[in-house]
N, CA, C and O atoms as a GROMACS GRO file, in nm:
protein
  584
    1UNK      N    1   5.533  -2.306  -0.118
    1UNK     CA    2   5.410  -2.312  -0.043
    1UNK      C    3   5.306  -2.382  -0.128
    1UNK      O    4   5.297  -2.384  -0.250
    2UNK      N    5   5.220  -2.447  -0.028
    2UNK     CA    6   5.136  -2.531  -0.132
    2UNK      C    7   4.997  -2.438  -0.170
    2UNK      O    8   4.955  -2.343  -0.104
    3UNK      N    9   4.938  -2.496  -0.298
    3UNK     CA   10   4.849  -2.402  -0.322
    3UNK      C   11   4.716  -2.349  -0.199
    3UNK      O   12   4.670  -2.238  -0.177
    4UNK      N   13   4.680  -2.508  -0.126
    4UNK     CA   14   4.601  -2.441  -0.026
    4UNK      C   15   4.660  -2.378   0.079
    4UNK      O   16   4.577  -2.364   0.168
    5UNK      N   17   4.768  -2.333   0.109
    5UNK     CA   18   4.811  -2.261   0.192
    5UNK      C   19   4.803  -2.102   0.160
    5UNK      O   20   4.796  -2.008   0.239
    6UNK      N   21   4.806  -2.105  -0.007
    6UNK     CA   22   4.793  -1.941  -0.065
    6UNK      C   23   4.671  -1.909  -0.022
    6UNK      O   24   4.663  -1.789   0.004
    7UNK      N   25   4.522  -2.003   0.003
    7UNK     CA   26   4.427  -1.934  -0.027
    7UNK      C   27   4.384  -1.904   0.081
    7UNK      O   28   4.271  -1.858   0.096
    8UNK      N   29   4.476  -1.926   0.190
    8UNK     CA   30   4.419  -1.894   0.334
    8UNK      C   31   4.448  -1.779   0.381
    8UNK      O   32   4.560  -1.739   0.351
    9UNK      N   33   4.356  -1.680   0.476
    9UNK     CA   34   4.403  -1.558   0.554
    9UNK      C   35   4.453  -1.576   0.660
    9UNK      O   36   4.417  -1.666   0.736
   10UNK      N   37   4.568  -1.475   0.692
   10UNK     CA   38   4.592  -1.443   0.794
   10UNK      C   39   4.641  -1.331   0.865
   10UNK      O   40   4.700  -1.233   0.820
   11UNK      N   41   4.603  -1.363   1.012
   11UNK     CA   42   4.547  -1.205   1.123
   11UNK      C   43   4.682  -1.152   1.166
   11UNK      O   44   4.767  -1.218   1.225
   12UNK      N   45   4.690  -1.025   1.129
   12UNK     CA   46   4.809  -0.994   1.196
   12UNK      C   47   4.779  -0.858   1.318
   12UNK      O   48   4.712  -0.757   1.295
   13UNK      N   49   4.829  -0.884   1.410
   13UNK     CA   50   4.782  -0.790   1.574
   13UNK      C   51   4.906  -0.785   1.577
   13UNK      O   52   4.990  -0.875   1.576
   14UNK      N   53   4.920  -0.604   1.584
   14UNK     CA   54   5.020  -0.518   1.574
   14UNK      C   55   4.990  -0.411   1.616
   14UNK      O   56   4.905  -0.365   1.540
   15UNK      N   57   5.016  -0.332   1.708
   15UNK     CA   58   5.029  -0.229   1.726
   15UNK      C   59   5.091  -0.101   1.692
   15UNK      O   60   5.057   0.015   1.718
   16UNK      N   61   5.214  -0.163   1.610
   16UNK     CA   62   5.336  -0.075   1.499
   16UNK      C   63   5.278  -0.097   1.334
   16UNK      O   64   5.281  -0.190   1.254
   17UNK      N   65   5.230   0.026   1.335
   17UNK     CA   66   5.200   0.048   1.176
   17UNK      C   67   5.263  -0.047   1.089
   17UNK      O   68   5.215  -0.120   1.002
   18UNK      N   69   5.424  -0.026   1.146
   18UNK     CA   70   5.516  -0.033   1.021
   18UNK      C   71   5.552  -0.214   1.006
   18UNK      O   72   5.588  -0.283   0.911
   19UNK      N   73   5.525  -0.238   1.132
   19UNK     CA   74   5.577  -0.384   1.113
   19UNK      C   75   5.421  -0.470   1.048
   19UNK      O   76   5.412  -0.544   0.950
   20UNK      N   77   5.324  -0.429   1.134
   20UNK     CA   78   5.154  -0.462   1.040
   20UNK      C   79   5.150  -0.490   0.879
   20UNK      O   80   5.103  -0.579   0.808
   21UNK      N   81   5.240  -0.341   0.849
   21UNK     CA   82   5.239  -0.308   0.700
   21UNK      C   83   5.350  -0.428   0.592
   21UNK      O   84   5.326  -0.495   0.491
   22UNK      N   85   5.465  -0.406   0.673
   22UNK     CA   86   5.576  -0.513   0.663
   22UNK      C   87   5.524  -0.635   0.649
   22UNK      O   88   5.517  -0.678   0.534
   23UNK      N   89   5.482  -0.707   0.744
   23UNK     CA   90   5.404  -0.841   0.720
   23UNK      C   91   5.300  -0.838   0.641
   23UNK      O   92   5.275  -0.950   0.597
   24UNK      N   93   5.224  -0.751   0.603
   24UNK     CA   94   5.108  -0.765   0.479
   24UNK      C   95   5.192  -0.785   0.426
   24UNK      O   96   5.203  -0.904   0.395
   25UNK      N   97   5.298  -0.700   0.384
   25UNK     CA   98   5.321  -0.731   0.186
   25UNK      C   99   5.429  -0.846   0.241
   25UNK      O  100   5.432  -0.920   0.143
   26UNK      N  101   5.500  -0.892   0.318
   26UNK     CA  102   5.576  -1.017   0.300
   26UNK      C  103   5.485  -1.154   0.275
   26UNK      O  104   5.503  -1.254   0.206
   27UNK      N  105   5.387  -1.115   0.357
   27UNK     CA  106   5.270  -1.239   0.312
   27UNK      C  107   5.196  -1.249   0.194
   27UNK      O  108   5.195  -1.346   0.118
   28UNK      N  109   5.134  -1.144   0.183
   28UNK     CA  110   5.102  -1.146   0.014
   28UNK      C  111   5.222  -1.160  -0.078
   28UNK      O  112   5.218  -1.219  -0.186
   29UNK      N  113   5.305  -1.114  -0.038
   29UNK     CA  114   5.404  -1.154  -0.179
   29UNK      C  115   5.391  -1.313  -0.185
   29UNK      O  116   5.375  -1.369  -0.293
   30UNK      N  117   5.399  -1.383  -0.067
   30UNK     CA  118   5.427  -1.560  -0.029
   30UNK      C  119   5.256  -1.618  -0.130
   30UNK      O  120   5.231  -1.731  -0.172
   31UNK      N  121   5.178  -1.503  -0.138
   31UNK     CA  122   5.042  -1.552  -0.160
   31UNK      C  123   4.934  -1.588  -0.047
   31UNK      O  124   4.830  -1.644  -0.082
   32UNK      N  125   4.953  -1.560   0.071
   32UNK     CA  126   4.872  -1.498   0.159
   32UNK      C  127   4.810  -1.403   0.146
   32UNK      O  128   4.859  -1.295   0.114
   33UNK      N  129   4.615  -1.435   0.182
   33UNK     CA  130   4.543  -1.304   0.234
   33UNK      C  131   4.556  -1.304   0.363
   33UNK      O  132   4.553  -1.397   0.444
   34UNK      N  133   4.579  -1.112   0.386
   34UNK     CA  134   4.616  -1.085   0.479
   34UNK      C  135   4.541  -0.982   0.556
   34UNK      O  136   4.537  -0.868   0.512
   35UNK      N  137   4.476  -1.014   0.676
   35UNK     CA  138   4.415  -0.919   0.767
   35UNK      C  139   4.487  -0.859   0.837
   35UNK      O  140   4.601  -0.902   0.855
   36UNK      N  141   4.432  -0.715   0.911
   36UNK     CA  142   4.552  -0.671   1.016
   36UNK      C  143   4.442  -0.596   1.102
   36UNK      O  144   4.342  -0.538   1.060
   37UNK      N  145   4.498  -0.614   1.269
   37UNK     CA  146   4.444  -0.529   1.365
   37UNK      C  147   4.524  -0.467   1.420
   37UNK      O  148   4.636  -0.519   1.430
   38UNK      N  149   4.503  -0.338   1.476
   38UNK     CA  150   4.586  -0.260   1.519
   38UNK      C  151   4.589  -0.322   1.709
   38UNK      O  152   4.661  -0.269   1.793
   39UNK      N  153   4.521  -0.405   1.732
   39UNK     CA  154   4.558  -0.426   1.895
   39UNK      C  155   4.412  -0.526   1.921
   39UNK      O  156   4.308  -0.527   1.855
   40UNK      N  157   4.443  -0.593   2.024
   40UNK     CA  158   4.339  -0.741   2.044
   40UNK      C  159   4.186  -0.691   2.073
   40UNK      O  160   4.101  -0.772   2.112
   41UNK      N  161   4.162  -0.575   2.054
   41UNK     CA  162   4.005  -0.546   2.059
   41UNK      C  163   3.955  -0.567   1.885
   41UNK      O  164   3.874  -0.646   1.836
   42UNK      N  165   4.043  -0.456   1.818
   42UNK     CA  166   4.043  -0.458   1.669
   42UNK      C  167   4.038  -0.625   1.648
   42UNK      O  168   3.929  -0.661   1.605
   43UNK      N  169   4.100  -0.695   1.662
   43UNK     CA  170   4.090  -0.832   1.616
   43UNK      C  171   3.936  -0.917   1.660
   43UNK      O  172   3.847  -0.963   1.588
   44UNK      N  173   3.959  -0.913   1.850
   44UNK     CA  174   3.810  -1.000   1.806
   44UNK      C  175   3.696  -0.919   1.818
   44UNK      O  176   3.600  -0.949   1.889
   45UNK      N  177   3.706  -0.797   1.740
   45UNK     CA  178   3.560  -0.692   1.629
   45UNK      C  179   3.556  -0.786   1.540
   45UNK      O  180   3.456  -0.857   1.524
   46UNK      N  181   3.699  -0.799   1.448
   46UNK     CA  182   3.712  -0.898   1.332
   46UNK      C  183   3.630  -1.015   1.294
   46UNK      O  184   3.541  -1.044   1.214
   47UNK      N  185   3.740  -1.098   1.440
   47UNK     CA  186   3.668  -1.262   1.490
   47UNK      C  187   3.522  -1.246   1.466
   47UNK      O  188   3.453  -1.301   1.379
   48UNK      N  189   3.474  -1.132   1.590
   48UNK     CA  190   3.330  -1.171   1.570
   48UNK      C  191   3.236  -1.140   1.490
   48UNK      O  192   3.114  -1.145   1.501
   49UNK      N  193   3.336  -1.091   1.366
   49UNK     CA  194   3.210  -1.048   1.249
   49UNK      C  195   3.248  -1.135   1.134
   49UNK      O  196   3.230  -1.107   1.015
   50UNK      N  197   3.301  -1.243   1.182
   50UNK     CA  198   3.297  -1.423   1.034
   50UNK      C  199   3.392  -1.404   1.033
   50UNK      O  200   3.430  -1.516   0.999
   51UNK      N  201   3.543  -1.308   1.052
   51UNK     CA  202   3.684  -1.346   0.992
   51UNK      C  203   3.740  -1.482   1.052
   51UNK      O  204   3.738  -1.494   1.175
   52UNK      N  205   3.776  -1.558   0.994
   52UNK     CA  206   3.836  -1.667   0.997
   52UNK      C  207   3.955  -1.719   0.975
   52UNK      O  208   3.964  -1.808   0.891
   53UNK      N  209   4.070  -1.675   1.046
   53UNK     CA  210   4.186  -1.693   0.917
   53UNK      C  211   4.263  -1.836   1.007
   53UNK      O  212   4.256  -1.859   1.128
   54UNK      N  213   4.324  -1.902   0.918
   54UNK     CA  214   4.392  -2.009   0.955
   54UNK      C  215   4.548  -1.978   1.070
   54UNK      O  216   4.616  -2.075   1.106
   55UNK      N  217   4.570  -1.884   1.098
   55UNK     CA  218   4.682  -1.828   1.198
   55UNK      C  219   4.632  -1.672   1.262
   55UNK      O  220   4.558  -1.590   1.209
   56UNK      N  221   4.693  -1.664   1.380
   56UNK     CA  222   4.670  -1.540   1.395
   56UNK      C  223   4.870  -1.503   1.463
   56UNK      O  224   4.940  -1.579   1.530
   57UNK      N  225   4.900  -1.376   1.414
   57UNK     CA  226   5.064  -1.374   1.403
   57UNK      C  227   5.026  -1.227   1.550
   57UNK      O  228   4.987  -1.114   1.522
   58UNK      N  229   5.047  -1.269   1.668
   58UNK     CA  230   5.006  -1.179   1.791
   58UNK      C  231   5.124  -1.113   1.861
   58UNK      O  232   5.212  -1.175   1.922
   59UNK      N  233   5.118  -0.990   1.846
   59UNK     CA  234   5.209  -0.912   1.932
   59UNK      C  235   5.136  -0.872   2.115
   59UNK      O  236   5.036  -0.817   2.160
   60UNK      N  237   5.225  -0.920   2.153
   60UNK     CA  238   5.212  -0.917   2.342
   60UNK      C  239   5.190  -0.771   2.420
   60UNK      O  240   5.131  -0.760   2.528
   61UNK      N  241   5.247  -0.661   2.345
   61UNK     CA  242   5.248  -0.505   2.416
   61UNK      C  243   5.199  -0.444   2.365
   61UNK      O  244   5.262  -0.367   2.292
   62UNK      N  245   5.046  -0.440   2.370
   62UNK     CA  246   4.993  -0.333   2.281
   62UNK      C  247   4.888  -0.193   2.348
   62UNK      O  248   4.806  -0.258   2.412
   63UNK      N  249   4.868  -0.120   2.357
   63UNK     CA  250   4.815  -0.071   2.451
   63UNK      C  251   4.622  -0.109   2.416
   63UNK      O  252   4.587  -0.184   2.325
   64UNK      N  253   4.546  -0.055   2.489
   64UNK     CA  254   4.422  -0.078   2.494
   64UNK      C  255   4.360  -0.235   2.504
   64UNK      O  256   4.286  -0.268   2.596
   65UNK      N  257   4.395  -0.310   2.414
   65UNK     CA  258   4.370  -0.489   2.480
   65UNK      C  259   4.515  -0.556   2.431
   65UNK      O  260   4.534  -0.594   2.315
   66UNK      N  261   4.617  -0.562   2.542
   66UNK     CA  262   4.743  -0.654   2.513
   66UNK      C  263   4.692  -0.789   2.463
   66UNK      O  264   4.582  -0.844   2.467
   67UNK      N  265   4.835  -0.828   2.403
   67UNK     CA  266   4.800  -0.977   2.346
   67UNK      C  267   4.773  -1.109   2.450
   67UNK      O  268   4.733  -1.220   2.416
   68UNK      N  269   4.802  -1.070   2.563
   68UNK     CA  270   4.743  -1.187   2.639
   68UNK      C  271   4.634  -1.206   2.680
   68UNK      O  272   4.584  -1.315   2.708
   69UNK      N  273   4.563  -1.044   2.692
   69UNK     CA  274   4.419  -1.018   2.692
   69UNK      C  275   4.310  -1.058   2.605
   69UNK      O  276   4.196  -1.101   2.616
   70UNK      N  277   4.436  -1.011   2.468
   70UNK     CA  278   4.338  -1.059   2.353
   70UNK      C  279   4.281  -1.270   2.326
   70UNK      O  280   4.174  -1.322   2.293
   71UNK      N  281   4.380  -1.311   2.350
   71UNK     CA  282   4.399  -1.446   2.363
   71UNK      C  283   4.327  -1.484   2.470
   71UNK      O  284   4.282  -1.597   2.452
   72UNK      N  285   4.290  -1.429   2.594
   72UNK     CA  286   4.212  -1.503   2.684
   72UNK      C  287   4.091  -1.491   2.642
   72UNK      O  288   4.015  -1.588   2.649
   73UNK      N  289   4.046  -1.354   2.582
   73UNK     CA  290   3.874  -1.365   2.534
   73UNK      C  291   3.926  -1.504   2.413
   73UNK      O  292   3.930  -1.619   2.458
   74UNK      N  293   3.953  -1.485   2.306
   74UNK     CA  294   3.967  -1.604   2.193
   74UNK      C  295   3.970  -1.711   2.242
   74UNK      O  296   3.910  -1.801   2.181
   75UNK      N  297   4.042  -1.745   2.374
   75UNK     CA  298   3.967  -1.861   2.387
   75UNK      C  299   3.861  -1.910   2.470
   75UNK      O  300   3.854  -2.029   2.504
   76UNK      N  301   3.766  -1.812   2.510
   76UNK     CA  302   3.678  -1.765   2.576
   76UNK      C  303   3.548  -1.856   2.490
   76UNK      O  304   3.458  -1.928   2.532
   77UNK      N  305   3.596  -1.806   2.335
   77UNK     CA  306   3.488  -1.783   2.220
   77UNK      C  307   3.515  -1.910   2.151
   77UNK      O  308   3.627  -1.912   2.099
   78UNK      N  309   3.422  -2.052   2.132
   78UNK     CA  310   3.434  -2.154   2.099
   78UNK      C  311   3.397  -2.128   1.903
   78UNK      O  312   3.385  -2.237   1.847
   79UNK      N  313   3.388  -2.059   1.849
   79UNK     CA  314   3.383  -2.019   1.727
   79UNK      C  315   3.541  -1.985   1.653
   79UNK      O  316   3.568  -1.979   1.533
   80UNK      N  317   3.633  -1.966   1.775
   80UNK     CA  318   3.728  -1.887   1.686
   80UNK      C  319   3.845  -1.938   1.839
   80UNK      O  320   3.950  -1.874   1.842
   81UNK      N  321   3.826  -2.040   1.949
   81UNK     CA  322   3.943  -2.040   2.029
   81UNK      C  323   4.059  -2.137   1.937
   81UNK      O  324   4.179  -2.123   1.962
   82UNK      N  325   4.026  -2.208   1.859
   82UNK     CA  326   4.043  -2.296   1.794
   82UNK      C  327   4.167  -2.264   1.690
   82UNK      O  328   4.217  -2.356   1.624
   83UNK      N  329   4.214  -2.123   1.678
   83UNK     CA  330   4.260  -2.048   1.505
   83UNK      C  331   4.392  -2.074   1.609
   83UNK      O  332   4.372  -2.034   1.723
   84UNK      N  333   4.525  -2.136   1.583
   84UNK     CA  334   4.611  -2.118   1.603
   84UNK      C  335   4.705  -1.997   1.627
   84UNK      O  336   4.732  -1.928   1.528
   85UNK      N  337   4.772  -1.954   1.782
   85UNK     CA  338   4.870  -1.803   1.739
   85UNK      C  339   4.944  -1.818   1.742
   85UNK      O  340   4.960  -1.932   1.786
   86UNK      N  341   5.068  -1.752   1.711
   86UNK     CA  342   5.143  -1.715   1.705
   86UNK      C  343   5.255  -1.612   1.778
   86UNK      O  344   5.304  -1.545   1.687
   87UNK      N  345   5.290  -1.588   1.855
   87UNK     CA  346   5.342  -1.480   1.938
   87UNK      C  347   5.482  -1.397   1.877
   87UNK      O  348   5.588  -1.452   1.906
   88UNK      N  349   5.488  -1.314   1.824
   88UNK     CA  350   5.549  -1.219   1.790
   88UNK      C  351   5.535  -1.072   1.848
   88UNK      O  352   5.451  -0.982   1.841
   89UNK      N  353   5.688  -1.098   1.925
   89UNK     CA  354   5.694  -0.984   2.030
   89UNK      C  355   5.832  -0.942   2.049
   89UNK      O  356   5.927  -1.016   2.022
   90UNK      N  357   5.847  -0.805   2.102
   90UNK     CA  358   5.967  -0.732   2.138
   90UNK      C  359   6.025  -0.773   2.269
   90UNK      O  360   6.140  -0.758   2.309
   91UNK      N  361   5.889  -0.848   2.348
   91UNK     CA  362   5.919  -0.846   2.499
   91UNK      C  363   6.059  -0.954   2.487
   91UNK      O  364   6.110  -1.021   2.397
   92UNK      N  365   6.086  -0.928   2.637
   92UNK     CA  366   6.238  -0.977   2.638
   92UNK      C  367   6.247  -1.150   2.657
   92UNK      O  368   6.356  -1.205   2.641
   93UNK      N  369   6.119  -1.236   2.694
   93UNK     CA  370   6.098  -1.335   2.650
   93UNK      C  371   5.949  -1.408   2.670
   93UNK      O  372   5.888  -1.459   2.765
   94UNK      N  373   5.923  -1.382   2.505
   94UNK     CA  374   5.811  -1.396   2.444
   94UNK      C  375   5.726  -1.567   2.481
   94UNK      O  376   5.612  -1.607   2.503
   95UNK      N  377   5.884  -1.634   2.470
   95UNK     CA  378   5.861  -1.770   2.514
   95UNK      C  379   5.766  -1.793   2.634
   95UNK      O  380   5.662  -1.859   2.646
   96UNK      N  381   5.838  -1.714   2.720
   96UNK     CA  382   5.752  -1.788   2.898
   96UNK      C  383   5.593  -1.743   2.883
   96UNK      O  384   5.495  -1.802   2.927
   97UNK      N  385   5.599  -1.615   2.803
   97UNK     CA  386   5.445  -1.552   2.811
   97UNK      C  387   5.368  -1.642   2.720
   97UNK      O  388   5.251  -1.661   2.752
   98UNK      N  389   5.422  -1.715   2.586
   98UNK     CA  390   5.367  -1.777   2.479
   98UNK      C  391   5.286  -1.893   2.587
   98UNK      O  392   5.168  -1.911   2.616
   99UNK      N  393   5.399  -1.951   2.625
   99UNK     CA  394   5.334  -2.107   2.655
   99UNK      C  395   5.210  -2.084   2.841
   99UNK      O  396   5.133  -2.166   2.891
  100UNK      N  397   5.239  -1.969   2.878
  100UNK     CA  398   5.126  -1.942   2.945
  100UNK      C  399   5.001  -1.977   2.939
  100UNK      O  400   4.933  -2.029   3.028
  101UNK      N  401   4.951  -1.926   2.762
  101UNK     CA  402   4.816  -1.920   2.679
  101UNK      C  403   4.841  -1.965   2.592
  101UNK      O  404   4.880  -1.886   2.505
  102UNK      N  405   4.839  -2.077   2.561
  102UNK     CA  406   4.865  -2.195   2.456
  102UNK      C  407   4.927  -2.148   2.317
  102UNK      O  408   4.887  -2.227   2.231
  103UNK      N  409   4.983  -2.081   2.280
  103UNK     CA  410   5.011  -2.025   2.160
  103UNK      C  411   5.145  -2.156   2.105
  103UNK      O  412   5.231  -2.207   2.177
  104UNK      N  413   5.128  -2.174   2.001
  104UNK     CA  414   5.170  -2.266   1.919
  104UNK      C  415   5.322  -2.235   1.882
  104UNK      O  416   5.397  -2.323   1.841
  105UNK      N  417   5.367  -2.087   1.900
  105UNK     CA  418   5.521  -2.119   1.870
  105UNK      C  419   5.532  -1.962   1.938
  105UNK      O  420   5.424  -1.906   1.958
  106UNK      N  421   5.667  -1.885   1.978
  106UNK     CA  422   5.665  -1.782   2.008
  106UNK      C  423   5.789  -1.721   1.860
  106UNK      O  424   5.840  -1.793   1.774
  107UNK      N  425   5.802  -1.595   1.875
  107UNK     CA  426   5.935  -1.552   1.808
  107UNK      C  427   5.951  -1.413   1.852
  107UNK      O  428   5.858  -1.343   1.893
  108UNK      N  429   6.087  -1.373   1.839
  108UNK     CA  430   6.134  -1.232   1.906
  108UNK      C  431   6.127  -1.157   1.820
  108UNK      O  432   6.161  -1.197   1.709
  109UNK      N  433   6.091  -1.044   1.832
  109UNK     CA  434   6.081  -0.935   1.725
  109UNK      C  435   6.264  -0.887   1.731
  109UNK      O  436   6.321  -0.865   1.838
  110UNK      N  437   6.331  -0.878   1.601
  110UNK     CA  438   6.271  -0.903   1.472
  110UNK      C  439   6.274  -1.024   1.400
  110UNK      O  440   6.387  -1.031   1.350
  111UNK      N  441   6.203  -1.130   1.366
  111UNK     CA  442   6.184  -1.228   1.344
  111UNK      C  443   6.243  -1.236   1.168
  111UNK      O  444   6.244  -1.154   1.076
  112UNK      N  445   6.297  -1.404   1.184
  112UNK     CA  446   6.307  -1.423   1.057
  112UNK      C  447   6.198  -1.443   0.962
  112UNK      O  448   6.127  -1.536   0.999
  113UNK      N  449   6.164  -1.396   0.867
  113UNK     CA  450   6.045  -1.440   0.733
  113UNK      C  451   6.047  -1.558   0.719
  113UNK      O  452   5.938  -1.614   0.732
  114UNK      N  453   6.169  -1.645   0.687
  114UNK     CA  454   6.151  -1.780   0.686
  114UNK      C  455   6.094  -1.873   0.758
  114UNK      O  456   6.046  -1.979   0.716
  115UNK      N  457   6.099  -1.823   0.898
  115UNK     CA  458   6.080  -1.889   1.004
  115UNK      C  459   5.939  -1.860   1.025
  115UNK      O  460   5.867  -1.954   1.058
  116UNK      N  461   5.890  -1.746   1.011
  116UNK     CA  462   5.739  -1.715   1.065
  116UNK      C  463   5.647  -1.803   0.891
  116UNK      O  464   5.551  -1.880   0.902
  117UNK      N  465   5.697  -1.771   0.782
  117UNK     CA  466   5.618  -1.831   0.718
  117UNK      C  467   5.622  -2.010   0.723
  117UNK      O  468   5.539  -2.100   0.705
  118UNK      N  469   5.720  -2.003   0.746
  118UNK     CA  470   5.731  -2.220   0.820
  118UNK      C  471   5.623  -2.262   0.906
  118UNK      O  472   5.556  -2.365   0.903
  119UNK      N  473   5.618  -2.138   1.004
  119UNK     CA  474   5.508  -2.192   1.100
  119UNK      C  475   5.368  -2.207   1.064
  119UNK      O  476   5.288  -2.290   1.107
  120UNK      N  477   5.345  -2.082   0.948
  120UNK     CA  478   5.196  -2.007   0.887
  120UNK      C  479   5.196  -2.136   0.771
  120UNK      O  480   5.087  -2.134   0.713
  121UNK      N  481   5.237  -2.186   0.748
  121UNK     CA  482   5.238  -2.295   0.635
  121UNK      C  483   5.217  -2.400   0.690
  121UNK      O  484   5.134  -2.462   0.625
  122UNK      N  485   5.258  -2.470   0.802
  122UNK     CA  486   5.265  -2.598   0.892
  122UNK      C  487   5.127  -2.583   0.945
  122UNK      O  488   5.066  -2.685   0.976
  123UNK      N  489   5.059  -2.439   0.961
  123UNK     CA  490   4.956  -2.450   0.986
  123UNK      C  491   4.826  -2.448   0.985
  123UNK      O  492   4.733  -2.502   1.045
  124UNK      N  493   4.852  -2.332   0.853
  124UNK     CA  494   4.739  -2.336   0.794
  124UNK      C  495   4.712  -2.470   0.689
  124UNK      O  496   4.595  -2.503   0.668
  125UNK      N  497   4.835  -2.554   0.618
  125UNK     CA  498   4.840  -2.652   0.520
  125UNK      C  499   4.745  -2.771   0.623
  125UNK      O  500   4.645  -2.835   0.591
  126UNK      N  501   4.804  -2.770   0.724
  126UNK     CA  502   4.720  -2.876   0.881
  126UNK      C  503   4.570  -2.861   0.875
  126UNK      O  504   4.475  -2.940   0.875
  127UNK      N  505   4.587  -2.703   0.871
  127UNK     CA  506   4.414  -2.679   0.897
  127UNK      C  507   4.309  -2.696   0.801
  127UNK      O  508   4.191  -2.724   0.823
  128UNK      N  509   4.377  -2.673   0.672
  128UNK     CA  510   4.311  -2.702   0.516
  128UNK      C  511   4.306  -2.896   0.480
  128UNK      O  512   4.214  -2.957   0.424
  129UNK      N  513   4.384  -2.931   0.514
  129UNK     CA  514   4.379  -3.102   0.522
  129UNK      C  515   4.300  -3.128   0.619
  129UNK      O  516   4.284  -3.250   0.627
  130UNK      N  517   4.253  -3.080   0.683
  130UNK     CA  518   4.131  -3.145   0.820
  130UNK      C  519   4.044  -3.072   0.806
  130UNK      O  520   3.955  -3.116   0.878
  131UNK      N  521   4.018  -3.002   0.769
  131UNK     CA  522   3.919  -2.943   0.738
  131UNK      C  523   3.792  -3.023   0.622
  131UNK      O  524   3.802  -3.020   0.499
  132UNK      N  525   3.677  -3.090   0.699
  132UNK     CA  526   3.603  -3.220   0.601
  132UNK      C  527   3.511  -3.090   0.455
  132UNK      O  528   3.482  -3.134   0.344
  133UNK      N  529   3.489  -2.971   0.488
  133UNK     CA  530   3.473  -2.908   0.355
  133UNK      C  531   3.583  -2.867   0.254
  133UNK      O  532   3.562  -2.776   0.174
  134UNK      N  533   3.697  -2.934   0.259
  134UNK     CA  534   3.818  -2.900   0.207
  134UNK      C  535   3.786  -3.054   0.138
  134UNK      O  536   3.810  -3.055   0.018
  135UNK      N  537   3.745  -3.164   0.184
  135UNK     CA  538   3.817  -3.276   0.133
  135UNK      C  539   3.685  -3.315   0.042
  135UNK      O  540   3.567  -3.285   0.060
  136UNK      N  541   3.761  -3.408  -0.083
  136UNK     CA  542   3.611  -3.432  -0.226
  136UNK      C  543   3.544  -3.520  -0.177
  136UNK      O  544   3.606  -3.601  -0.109
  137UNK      N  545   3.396  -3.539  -0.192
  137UNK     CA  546   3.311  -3.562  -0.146
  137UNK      C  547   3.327  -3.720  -0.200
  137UNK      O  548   3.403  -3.766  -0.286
  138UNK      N  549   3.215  -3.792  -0.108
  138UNK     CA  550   3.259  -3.953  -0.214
  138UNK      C  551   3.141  -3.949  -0.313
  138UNK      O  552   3.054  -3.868  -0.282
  139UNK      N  553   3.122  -4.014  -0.418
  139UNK     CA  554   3.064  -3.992  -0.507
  139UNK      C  555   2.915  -4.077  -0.464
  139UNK      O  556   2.909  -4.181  -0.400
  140UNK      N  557   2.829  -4.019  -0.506
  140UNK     CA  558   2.692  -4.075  -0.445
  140UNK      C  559   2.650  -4.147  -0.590
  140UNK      O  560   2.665  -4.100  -0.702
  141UNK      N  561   2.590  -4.279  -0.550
  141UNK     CA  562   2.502  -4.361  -0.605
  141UNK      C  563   2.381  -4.420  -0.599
  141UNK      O  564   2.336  -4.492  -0.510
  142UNK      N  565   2.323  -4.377  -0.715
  142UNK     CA  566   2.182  -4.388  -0.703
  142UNK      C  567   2.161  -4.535  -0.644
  142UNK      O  568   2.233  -4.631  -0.673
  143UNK      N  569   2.046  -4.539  -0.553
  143UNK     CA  570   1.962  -4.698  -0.511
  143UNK      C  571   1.985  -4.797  -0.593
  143UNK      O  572   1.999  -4.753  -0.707
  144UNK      N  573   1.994  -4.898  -0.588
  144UNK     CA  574   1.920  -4.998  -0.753
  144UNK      C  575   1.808  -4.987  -0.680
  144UNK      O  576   1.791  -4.953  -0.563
  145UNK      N  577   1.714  -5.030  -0.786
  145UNK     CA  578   1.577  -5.014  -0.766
  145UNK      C  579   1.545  -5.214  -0.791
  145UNK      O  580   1.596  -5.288  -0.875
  146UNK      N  581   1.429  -5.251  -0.668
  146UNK     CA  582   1.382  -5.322  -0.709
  146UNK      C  583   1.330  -5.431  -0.780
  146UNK      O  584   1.213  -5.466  -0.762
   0.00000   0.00000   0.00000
């Protein structure tokens, strides 16, 4: 992974403790910071208090705001419709619901690590290269004078 890909966060919406917990430490081990919401209200509380993370990794069945719910406010919100998701789900196909609401790749729970960090790398590395406060400034030169 490249170094600007370590320094980026990312959202994980989960409703299962255990898999939330699971993906923190698989991501931090990779060198990911890692946020977590327990279900799509918890997240855009998050969103709308500055979290920013370069992916958001979204589970579809959650009770109180499901992930398709959560995704229609996000892209509701021109501050944050923009963060790429992810769909990670149990449902029986994650695919048809993914490409519904624009989500950038789907995967079935239980997903490979390799595969989910391929995507979190392809995209956050995308988002850190376009990003014009990421890139060195050109060097400024004084006037000649006169």
């Amino acid at each position: 992974m490249s170094a600007e890909a370590r320094r980026q966060t990312v959202l994980v919406i989960d409703d299962d403790r255990e898999v939330r917990e699971s993906l923190r430490t698989l991501l931090q081990l990779d060198g990911y910071k890692v946020k977590t919401a327990r279900d799509g209200q918890d997240a855009l509380e998050q969103l709308r208090g500055g979290l920013r993370p370069c992916i958001i990794l979204l589970d579809l069945m959650m009770p109180a705001m499901d992930g398709q719910h959560f995704r229609a406010e996000q892209l509701r919100n021109p501050e944050f419709a923009h963060i790429p998701v992810v769909v990670l789900s149990g449902h029986c196909d994650p695919q048809q619901n993914a490409a519904s609401f624009g989500a950038v790749a789907s995967l079935r729970k239980p997903a490979e690590i390799d595969t989910v960090l391929q995507l979190i790398e392809a995209h956050c590395v995308r988002q850190y290269e376009s990003a014009p406060s990421c890139r060195p400034a050109a060097p400024v030169r004084p006037a000649a004078k006169d």
